[in-house]
PDBQT receptor file of N, H, CA, C and O in Angstrom, charges set to zero:
ATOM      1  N   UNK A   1      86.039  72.913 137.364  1.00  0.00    +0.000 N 
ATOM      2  CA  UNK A   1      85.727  73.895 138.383  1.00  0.00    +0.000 C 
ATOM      3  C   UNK A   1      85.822  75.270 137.740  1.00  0.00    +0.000 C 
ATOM      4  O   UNK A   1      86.746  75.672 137.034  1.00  0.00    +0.000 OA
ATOM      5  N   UNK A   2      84.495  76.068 138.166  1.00  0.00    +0.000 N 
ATOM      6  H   UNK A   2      83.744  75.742 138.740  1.00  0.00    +0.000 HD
ATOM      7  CA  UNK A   2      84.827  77.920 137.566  1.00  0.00    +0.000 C 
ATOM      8  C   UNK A   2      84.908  78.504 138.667  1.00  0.00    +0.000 C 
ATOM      9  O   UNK A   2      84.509  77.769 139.570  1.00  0.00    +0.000 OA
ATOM     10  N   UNK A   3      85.192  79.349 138.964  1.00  0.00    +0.000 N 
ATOM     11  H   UNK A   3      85.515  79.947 138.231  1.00  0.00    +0.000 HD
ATOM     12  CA  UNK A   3      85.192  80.180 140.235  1.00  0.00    +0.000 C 
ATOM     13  C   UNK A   3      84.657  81.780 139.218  1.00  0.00    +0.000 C 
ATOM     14  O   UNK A   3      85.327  82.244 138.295  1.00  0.00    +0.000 OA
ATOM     15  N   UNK A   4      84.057  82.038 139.445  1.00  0.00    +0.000 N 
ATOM     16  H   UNK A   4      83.514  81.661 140.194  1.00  0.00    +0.000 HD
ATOM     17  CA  UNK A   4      83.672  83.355 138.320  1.00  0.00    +0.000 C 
ATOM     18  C   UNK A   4      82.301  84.004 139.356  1.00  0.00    +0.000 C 
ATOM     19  O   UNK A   4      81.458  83.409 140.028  1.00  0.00    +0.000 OA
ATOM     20  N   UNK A   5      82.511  85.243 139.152  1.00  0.00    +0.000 N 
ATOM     21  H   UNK A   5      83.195  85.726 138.606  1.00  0.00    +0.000 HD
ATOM     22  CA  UNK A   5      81.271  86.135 139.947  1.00  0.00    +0.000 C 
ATOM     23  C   UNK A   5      80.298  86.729 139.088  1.00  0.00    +0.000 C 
ATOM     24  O   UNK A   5      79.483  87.558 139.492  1.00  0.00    +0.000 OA
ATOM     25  N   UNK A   6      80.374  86.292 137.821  1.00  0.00    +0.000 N 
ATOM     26  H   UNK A   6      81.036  85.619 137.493  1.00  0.00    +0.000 HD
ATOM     27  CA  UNK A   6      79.605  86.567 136.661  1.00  0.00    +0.000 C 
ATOM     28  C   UNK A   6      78.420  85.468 137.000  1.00  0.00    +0.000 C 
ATOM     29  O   UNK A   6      78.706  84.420 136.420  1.00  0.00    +0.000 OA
ATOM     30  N   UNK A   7      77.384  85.367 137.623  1.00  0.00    +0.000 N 
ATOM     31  H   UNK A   7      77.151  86.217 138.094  1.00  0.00    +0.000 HD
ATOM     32  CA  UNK A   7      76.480  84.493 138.229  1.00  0.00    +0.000 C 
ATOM     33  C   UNK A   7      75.717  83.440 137.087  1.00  0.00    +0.000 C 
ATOM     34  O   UNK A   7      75.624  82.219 136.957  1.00  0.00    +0.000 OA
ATOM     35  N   UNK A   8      75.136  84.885 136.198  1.00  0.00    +0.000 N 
ATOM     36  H   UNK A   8      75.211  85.877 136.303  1.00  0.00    +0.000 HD
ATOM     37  CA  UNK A   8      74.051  84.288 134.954  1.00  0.00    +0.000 C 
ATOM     38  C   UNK A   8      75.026  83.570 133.975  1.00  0.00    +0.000 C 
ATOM     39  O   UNK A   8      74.606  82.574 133.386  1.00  0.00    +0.000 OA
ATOM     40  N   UNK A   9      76.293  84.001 133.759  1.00  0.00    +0.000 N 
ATOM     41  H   UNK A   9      76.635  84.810 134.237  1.00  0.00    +0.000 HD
ATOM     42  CA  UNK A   9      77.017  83.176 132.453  1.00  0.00    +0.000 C 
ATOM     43  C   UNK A   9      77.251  81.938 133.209  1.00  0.00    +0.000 C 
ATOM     44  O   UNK A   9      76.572  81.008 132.774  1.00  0.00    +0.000 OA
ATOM     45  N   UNK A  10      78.251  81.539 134.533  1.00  0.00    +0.000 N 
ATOM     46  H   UNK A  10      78.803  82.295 134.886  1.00  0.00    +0.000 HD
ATOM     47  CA  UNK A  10      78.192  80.250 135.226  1.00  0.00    +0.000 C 
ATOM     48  C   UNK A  10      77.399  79.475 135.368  1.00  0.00    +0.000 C 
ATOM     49  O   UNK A  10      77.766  78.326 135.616  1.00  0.00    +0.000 OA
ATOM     50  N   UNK A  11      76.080  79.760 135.277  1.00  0.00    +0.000 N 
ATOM     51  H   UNK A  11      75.782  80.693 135.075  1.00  0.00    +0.000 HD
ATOM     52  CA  UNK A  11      74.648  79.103 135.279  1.00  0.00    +0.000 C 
ATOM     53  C   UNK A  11      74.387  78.347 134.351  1.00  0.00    +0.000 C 
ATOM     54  O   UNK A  11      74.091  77.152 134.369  1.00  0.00    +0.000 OA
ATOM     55  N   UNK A  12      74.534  79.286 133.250  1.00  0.00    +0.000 N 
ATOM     56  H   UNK A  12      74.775  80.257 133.236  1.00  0.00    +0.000 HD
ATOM     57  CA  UNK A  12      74.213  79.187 131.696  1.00  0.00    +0.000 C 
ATOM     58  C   UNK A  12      75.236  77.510 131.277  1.00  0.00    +0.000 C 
ATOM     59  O   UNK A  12      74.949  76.637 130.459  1.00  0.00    +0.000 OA
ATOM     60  N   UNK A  13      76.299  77.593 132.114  1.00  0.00    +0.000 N 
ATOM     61  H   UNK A  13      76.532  78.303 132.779  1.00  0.00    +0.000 HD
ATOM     62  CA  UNK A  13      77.106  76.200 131.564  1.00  0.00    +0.000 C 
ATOM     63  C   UNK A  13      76.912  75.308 132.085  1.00  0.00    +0.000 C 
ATOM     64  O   UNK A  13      76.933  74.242 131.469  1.00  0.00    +0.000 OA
ATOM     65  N   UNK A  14      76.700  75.343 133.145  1.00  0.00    +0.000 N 
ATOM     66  H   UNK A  14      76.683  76.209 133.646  1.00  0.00    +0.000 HD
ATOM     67  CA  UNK A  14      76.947  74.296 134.273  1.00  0.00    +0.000 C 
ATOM     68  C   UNK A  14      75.840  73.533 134.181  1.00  0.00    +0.000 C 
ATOM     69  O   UNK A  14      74.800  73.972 133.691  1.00  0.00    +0.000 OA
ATOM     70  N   UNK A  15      75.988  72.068 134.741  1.00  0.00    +0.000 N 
ATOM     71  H   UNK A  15      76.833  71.711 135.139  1.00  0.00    +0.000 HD
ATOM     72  CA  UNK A  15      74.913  71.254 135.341  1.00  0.00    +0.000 C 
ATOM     73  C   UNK A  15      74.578  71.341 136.986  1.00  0.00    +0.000 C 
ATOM     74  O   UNK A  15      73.456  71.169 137.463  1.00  0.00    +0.000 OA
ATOM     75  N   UNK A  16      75.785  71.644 137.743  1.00  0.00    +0.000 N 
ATOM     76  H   UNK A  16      76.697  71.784 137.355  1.00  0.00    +0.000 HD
ATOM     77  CA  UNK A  16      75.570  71.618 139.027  1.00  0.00    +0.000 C 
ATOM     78  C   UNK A  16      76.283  72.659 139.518  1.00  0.00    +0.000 C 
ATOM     79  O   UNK A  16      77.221  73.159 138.897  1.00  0.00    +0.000 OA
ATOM     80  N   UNK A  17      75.797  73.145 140.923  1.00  0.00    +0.000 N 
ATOM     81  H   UNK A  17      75.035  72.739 141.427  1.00  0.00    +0.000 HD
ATOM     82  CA  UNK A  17      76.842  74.592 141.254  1.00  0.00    +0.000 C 
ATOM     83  C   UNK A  17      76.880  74.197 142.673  1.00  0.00    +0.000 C 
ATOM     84  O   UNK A  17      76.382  73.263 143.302  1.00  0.00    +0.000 OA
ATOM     85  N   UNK A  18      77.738  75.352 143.027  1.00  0.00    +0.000 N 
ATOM     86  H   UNK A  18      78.142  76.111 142.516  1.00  0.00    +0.000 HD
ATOM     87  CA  UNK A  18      77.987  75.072 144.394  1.00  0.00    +0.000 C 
ATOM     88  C   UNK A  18      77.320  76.585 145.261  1.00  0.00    +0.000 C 
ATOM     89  O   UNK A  18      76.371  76.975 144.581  1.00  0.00    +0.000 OA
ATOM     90  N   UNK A  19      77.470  77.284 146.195  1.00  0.00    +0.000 N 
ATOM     91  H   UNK A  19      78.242  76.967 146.747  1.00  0.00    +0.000 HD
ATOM     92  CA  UNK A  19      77.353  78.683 146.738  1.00  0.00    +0.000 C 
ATOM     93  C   UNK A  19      78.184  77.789 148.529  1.00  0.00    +0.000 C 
ATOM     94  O   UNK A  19      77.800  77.030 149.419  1.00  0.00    +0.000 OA
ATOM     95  N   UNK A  20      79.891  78.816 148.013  1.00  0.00    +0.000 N 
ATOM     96  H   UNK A  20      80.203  79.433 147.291  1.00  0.00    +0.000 HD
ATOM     97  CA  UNK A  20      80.520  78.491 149.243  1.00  0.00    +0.000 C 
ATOM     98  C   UNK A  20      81.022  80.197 150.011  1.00  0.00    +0.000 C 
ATOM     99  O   UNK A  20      81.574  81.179 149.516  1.00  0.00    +0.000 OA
ATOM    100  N   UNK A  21      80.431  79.852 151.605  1.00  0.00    +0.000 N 
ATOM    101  H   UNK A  21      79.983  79.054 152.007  1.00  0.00    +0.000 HD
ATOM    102  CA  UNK A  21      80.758  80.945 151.940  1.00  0.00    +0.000 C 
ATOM    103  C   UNK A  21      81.717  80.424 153.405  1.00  0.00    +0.000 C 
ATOM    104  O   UNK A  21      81.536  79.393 154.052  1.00  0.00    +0.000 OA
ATOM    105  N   UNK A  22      82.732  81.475 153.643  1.00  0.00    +0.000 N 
ATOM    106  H   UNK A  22      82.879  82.312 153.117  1.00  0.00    +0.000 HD
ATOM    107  CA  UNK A  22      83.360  81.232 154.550  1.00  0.00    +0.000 C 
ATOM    108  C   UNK A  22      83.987  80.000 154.769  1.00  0.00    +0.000 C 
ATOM    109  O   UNK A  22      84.167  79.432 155.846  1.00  0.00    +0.000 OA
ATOM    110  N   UNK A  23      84.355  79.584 153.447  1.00  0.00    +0.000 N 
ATOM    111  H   UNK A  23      84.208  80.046 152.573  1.00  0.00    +0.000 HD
ATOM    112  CA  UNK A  23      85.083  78.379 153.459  1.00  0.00    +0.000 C 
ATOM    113  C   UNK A  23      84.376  76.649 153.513  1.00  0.00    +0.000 C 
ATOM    114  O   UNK A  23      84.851  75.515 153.557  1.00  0.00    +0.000 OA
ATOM    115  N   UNK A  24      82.742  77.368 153.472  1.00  0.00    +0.000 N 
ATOM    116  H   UNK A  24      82.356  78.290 153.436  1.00  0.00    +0.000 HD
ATOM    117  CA  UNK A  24      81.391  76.012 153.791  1.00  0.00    +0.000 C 
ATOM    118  C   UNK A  24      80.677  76.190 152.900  1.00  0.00    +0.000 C 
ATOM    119  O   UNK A  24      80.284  77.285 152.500  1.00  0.00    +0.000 OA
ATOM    120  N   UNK A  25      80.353  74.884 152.368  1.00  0.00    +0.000 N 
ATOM    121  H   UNK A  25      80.673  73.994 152.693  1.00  0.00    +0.000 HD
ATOM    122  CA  UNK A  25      79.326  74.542 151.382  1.00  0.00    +0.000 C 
ATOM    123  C   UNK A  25      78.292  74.884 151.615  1.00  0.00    +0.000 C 
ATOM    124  O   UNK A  25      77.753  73.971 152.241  1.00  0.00    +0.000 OA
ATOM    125  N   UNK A  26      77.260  76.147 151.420  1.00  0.00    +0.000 N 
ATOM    126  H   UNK A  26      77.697  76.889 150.911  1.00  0.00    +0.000 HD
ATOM    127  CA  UNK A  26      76.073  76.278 151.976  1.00  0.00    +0.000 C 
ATOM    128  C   UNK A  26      74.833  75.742 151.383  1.00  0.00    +0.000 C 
ATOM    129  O   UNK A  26      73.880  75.381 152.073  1.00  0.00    +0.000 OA
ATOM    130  N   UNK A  27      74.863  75.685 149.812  1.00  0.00    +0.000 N 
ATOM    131  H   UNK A  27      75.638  75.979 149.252  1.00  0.00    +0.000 HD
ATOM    132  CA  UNK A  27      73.541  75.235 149.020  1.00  0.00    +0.000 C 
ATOM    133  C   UNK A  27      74.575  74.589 147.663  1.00  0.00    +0.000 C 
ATOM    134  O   UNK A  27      75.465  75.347 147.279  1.00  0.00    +0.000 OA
ATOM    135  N   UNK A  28      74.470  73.505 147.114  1.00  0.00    +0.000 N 
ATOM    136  H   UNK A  28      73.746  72.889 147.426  1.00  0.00    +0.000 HD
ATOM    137  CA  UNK A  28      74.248  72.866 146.116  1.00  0.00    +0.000 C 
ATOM    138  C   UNK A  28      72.674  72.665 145.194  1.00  0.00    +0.000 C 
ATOM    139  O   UNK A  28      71.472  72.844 145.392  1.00  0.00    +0.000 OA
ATOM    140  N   UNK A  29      73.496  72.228 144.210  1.00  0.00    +0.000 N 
ATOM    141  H   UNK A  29      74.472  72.083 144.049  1.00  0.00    +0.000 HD
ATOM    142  CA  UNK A  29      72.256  71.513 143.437  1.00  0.00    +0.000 C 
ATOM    143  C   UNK A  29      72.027  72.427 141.902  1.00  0.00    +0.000 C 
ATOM    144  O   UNK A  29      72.723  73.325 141.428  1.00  0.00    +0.000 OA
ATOM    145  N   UNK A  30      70.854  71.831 141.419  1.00  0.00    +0.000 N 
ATOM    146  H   UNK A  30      70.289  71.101 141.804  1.00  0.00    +0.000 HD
ATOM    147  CA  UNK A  30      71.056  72.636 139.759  1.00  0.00    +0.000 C 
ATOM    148  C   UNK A  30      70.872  74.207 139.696  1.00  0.00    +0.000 C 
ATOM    149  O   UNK A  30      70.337  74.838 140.608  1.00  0.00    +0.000 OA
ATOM    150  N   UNK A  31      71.312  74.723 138.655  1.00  0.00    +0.000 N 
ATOM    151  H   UNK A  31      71.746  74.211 137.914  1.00  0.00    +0.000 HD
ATOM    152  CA  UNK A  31      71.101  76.520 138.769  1.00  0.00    +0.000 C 
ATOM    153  C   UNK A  31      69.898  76.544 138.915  1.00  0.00    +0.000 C 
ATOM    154  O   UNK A  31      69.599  77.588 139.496  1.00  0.00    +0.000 OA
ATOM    155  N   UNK A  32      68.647  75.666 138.594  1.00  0.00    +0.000 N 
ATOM    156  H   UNK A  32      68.891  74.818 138.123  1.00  0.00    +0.000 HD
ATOM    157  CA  UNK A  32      67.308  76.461 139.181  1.00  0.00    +0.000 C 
ATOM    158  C   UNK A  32      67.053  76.121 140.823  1.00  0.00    +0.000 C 
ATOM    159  O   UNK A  32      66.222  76.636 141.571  1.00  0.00    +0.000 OA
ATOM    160  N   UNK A  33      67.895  75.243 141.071  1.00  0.00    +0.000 N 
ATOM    161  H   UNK A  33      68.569  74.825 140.462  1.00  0.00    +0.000 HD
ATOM    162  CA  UNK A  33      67.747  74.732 142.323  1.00  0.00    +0.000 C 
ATOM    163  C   UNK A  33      68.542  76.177 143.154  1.00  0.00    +0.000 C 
ATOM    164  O   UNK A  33      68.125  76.620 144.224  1.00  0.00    +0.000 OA
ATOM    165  N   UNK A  34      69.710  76.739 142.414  1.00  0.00    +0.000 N 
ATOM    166  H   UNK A  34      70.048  76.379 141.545  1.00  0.00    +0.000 HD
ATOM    167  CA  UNK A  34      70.587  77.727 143.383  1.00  0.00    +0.000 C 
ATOM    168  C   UNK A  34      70.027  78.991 143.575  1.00  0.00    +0.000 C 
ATOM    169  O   UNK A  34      70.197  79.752 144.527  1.00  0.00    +0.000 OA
ATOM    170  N   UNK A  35      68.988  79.214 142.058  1.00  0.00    +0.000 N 
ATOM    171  H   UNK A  35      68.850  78.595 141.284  1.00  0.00    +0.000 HD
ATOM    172  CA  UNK A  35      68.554  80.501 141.772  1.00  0.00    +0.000 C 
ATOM    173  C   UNK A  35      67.453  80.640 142.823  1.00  0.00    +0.000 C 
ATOM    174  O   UNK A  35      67.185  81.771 143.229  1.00  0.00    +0.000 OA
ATOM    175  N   UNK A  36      66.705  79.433 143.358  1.00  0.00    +0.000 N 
ATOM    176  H   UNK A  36      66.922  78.514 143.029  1.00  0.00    +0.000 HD
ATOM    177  CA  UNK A  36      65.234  79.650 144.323  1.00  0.00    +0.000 C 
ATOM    178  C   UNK A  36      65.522  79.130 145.441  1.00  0.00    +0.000 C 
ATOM    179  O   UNK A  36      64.610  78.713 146.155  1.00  0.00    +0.000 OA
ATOM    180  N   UNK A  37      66.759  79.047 145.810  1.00  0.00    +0.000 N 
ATOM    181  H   UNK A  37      67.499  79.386 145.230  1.00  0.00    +0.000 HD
ATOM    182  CA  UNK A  37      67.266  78.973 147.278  1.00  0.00    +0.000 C 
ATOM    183  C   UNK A  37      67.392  80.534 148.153  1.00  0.00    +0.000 C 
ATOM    184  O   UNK A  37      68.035  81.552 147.899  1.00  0.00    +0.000 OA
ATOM    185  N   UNK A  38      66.478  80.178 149.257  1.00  0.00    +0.000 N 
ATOM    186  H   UNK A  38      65.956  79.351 149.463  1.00  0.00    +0.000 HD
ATOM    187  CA  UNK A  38      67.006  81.160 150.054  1.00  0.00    +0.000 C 
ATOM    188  C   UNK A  38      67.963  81.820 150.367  1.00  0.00    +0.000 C 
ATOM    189  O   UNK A  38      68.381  82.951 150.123  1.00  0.00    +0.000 OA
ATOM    190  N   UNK A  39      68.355  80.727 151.111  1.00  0.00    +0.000 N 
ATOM    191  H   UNK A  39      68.015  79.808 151.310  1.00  0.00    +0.000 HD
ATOM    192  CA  UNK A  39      70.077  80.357 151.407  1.00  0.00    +0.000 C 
ATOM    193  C   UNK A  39      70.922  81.722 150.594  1.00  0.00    +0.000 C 
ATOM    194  O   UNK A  39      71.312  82.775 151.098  1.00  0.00    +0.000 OA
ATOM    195  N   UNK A  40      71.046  81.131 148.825  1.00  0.00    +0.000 N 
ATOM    196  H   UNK A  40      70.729  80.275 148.415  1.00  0.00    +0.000 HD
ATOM    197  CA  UNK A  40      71.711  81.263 148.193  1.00  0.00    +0.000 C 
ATOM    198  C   UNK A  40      71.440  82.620 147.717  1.00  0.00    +0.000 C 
ATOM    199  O   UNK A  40      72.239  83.184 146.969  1.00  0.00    +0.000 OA
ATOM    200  N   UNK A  41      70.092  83.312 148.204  1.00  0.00    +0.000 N 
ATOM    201  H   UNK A  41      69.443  82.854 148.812  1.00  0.00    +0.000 HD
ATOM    202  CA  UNK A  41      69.795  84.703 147.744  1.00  0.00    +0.000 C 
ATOM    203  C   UNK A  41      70.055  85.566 148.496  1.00  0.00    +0.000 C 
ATOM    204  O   UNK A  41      70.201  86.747 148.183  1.00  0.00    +0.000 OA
ATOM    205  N   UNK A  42      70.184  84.934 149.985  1.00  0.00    +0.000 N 
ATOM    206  H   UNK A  42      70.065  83.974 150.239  1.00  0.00    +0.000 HD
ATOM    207  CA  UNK A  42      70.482  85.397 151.075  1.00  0.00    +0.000 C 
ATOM    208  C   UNK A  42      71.744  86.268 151.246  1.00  0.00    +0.000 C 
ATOM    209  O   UNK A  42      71.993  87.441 151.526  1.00  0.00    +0.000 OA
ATOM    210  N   UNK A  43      72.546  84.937 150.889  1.00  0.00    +0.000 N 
ATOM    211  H   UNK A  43      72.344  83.985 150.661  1.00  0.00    +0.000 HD
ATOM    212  CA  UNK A  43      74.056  85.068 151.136  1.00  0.00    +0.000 C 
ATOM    213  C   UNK A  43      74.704  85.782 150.036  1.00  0.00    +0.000 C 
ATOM    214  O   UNK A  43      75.555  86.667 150.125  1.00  0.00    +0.000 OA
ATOM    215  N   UNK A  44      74.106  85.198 148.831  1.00  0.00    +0.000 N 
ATOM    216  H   UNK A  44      73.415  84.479 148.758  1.00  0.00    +0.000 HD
ATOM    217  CA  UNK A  44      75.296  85.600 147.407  1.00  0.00    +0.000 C 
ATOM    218  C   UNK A  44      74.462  86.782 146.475  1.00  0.00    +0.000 C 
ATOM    219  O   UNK A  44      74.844  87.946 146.350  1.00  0.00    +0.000 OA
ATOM    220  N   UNK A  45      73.008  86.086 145.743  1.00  0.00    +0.000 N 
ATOM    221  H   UNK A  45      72.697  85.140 145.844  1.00  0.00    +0.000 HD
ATOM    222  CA  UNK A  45      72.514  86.473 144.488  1.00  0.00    +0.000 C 
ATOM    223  C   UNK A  45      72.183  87.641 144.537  1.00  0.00    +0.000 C 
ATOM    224  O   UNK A  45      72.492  88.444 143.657  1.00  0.00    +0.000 OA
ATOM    225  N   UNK A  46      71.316  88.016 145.851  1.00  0.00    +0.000 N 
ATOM    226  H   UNK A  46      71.065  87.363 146.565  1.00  0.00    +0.000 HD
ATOM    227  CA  UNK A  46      70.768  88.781 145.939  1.00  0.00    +0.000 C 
ATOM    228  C   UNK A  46      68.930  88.573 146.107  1.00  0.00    +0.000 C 
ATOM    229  O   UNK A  46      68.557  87.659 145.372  1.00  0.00    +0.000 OA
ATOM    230  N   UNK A  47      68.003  89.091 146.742  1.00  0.00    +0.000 N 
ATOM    231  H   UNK A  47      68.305  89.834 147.339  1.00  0.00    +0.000 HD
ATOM    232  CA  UNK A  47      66.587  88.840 146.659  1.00  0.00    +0.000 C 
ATOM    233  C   UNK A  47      65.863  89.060 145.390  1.00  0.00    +0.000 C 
ATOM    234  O   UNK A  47      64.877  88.446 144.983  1.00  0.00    +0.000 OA
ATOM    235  N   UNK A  48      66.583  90.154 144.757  1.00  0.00    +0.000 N 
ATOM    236  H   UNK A  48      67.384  90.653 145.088  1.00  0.00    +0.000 HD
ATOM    237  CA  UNK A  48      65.538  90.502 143.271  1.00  0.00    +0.000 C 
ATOM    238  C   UNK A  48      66.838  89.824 141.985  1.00  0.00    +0.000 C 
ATOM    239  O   UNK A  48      67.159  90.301 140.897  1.00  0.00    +0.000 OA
ATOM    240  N   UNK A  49      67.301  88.644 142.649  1.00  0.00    +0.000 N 
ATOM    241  H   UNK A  49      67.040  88.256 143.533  1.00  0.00    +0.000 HD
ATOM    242  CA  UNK A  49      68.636  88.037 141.386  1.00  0.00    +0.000 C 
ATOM    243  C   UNK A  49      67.461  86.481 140.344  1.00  0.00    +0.000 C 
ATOM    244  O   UNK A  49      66.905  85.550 140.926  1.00  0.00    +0.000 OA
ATOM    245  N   UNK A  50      67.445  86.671 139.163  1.00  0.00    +0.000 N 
ATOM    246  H   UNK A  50      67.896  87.427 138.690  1.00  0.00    +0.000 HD
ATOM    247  CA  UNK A  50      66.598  86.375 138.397  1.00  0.00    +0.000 C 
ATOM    248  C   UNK A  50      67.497  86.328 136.907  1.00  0.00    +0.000 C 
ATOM    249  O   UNK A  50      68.045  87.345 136.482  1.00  0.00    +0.000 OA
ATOM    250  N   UNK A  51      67.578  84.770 136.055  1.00  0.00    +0.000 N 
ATOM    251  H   UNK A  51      67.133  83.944 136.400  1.00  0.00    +0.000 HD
ATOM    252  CA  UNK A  51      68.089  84.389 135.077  1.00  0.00    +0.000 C 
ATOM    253  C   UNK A  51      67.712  85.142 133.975  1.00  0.00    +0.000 C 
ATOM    254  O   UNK A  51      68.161  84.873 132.861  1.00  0.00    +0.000 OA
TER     255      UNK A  51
């Protein structure tokens, strides 16, 4: 487990991620899967957030 807000280096390692807000799992799945989630641009990355 990483817990890190450094987005692009966590990416860079991982096979699978999580994006938890308010204590709920909102989007899983691989970093290209987290990076082109709505959801996950919505809540965390940002709209213009890009590897």
């Amino acid at each position: 487990i990483i817990t890190d807000h450094n987005v692009r280096e966590t990416l860079s390692v991982c096979d699978r991620a999580y994006i938890i807000h308010q204590g709920k799992i909102l989007v899983d799945g691989t970093p290209e899967q987290i990076v082109h989630s709505e959801v996950a641009r919505g809540v965390y990355l940002g709209e213009d957030f890009n590897l």
